[in-house]
BAFI-3210 file (N, C-alpha, C; in Angstrom, 3 decimals, decimal comma, padded with zeros to 6 digits):
// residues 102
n [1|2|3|4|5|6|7|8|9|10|11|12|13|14|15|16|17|18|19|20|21|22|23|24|25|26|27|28|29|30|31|32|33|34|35|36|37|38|39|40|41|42|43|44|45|46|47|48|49|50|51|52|53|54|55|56|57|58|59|60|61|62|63|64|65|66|67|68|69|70|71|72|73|74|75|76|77|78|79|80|81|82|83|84|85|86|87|88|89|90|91|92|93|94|95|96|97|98|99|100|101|102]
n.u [-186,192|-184,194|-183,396|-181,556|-178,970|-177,115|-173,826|-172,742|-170,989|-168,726|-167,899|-169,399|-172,429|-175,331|-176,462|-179,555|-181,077|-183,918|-185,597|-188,717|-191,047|-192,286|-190,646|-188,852|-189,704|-190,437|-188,323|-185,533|-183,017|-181,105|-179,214|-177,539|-175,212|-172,358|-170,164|-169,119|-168,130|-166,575|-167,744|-168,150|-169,753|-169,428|-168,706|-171,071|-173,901|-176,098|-179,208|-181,898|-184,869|-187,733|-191,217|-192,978|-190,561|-187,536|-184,239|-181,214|-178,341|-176,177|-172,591|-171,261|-168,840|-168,862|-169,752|-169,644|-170,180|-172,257|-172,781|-174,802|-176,399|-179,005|-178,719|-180,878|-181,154|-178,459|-179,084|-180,524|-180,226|-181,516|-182,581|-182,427|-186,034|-185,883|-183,704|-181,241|-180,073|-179,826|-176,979|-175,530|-174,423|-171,228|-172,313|-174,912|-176,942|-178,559|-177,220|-178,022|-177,924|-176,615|-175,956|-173,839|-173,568|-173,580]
n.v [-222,841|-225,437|-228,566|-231,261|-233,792|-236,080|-237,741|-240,995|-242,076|-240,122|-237,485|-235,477|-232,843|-233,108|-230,033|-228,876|-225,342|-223,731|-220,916|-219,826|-217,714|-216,147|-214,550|-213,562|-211,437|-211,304|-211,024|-211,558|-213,054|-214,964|-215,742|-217,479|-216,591|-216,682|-218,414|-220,270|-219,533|-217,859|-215,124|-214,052|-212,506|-211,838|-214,648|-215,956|-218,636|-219,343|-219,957|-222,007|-221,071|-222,508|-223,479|-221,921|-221,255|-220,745|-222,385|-224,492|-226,921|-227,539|-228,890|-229,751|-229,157|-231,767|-231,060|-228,292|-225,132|-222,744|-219,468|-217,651|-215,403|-215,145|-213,230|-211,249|-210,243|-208,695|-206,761|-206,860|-208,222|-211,240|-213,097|-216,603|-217,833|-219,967|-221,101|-222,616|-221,207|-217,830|-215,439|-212,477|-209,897|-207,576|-205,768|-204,911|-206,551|-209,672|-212,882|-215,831|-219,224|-221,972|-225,540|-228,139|-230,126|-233,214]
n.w [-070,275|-069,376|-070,563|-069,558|-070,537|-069,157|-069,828|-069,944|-071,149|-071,495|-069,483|-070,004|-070,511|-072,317|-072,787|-073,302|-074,144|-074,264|-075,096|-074,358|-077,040|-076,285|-074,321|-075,836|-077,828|-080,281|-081,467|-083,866|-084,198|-081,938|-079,617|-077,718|-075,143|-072,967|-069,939|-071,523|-074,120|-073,402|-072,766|-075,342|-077,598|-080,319|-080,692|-080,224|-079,326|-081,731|-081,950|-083,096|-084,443|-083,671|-084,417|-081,984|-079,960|-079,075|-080,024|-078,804|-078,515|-076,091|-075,558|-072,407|-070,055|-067,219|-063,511|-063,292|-062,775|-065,270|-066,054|-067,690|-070,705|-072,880|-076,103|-077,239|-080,813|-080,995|-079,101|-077,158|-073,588|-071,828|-069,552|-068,677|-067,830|-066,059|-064,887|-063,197|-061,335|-060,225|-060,303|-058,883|-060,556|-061,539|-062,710|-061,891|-062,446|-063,124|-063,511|-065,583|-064,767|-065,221|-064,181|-063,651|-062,168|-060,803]
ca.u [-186,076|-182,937|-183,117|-180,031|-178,856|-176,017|-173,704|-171,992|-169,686|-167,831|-167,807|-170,024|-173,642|-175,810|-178,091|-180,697|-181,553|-185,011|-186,634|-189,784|-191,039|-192,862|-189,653|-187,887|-189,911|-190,712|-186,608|-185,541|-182,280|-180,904|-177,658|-176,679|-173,668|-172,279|-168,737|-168,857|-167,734|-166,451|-168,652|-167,883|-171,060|-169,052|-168,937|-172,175|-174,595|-177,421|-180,679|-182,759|-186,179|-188,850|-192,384|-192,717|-189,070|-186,028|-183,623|-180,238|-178,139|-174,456|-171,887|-170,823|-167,981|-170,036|-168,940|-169,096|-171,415|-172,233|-173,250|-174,990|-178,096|-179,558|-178,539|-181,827|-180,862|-177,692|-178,911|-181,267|-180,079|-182,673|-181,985|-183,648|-186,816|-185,861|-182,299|-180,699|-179,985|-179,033|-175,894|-175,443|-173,230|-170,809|-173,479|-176,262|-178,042|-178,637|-176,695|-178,453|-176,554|-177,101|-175,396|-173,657|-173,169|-174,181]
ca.v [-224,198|-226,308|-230,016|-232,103|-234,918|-236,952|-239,242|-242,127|-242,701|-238,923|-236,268|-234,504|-232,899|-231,842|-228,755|-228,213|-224,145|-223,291|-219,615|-218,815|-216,681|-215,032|-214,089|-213,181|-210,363|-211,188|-211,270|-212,401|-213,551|-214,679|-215,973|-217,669|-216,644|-217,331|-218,582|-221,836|-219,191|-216,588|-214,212|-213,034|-211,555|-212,335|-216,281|-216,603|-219,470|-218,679|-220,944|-222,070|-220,762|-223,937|-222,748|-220,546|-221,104|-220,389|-223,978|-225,117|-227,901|-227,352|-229,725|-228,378|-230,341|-232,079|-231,095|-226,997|-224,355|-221,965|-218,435|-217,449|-214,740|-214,848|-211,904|-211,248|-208,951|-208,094|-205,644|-207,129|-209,509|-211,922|-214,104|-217,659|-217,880|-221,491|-221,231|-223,210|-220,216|-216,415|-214,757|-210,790|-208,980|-206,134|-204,739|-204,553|-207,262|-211,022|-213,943|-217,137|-220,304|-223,711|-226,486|-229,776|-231,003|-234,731]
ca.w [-069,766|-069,474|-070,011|-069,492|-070,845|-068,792|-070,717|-068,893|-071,775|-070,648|-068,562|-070,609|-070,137|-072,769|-072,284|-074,158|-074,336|-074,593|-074,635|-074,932|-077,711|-075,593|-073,966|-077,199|-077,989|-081,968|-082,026|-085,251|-084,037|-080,244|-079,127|-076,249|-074,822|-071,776|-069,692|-072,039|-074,450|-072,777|-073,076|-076,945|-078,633|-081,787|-081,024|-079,523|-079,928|-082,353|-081,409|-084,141|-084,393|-084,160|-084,287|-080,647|-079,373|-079,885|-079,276|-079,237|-077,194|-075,984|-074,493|-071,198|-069,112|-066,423|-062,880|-063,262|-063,041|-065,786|-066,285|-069,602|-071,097|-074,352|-076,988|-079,009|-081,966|-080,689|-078,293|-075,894|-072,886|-071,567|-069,016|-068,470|-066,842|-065,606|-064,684|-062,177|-060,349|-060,671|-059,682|-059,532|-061,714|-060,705|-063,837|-061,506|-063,419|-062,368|-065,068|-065,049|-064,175|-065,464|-062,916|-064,477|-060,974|-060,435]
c.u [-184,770|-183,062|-181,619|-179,750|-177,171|-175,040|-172,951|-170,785|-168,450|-168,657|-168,555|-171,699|-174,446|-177,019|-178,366|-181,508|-182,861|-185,686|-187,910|-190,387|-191,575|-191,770|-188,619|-188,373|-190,148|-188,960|-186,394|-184,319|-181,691|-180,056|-177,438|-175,197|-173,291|-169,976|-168,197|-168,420|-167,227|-166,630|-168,622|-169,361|-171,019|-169,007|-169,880|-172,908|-175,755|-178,125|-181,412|-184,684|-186,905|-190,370|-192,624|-191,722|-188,193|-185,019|-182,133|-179,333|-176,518|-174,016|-171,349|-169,681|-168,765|-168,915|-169,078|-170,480|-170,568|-173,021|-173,315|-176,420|-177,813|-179,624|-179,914|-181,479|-179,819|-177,679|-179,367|-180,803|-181,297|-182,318|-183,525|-184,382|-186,924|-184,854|-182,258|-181,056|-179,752|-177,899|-176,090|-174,476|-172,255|-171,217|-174,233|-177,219|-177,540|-178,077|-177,333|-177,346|-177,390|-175,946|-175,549|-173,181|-173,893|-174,520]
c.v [-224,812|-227,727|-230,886|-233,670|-235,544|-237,930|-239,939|-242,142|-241,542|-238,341|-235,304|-234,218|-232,146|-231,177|-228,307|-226,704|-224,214|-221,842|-219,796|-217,906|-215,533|-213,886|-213,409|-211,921|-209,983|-210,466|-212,060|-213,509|-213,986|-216,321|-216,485|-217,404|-216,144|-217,588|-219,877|-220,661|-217,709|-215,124|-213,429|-213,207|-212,305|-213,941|-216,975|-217,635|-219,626|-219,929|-220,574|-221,860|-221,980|-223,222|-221,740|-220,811|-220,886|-221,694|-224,078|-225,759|-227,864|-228,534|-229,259|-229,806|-230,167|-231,490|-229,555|-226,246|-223,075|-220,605|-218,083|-216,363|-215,621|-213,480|-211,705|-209,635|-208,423|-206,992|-205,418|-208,066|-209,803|-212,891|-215,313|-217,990|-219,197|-221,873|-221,706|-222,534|-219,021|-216,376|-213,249|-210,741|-207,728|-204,904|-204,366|-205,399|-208,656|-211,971|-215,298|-217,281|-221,374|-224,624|-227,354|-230,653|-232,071|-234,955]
c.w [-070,261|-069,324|-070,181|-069,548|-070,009|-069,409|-069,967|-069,855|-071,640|-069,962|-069,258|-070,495|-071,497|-072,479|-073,719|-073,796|-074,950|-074,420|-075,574|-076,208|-077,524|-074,891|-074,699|-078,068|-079,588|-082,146|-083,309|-085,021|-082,438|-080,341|-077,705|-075,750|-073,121|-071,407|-070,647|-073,294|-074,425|-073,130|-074,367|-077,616|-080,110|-082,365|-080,096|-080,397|-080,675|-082,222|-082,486|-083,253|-084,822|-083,448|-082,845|-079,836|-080,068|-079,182|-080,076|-078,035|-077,595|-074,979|-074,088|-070,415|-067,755|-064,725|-062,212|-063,302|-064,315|-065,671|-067,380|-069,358|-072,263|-074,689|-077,729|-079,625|-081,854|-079,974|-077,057|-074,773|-072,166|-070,703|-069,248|-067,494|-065,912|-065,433|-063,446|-061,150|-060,723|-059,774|-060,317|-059,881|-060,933|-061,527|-063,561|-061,806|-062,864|-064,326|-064,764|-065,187|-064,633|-065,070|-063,890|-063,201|-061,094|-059,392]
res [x|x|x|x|x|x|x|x|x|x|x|x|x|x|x|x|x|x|x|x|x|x|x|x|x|x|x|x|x|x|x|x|x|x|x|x|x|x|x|x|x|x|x|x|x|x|x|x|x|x|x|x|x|x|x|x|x|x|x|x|x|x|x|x|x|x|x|x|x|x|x|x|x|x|x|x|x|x|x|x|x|x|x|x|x|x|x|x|x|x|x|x|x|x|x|x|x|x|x|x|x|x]
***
C-alpha cells in the first residue's frame, strides 16, 4: 500500500511504503529501491520493521511517475501488491509504479 501525502507549500509528494509481512517472507531486512534512486542496491531505502510491516515514507517530486520493488535480504525482489500500476521490464518481470500526478 501507498498512501500519499500532497503538500501545497511545494512540489513535493510524500509516499508512504507499506509491505505486508506477509509479503516479506519472515525477511529480516527490505529495501526499497527504485528510479527515485536509481536503482543502486547499495543506496536503497531500508523500511523499518513495525509489528507486521515493513514502512518507510519518501519525498518524490510531484508531477512524475515512478518505478520501484522492494529488496528483502538482498536477494529477493517483491513488487507492491497495491501499486499504481505495473510496467514490464526488458527482465521479463513487471516494476511497480507509484504516480505523483495531480
Amino acid at each position: 500500500m501507498i498512501a500519499k501525502k500532497f503538500l501545497k507549500s511545494k512540489s513535493i509528494c510524500k509516499a508512504t511504503f507499506t509491505l505486508p509481512a506477509e509479503a516479506a517472507e519472515a525477511a529480516k531486512k527490505v529495501e526499497l529501491v527504485g528510479d527515485f534512486n536509481n536503482w543502486d542496491t547499495e543506496a536503497g531505502i531500508t523500511m523499518k520493521k513495525q509489528k507486521d510491516v515493513f514502512k518507510t515514507t519518501v519525498e518524490l517530486e510531484m508531477g512524475k511517475e515512478y518505478e520501484f520493488r522492494y529488496l528483502l535480504d538482498g536477494e529477493v525482489w517483491e513488487n507492491d501488491w497495491a501499486a499504481d500500476k505495473y510496467v514490464a521490464t526488458p527482465f521479463g518481470v513487471d516494476n511497480s509504479v507509484v504516480s505523483t500526478l495531480n
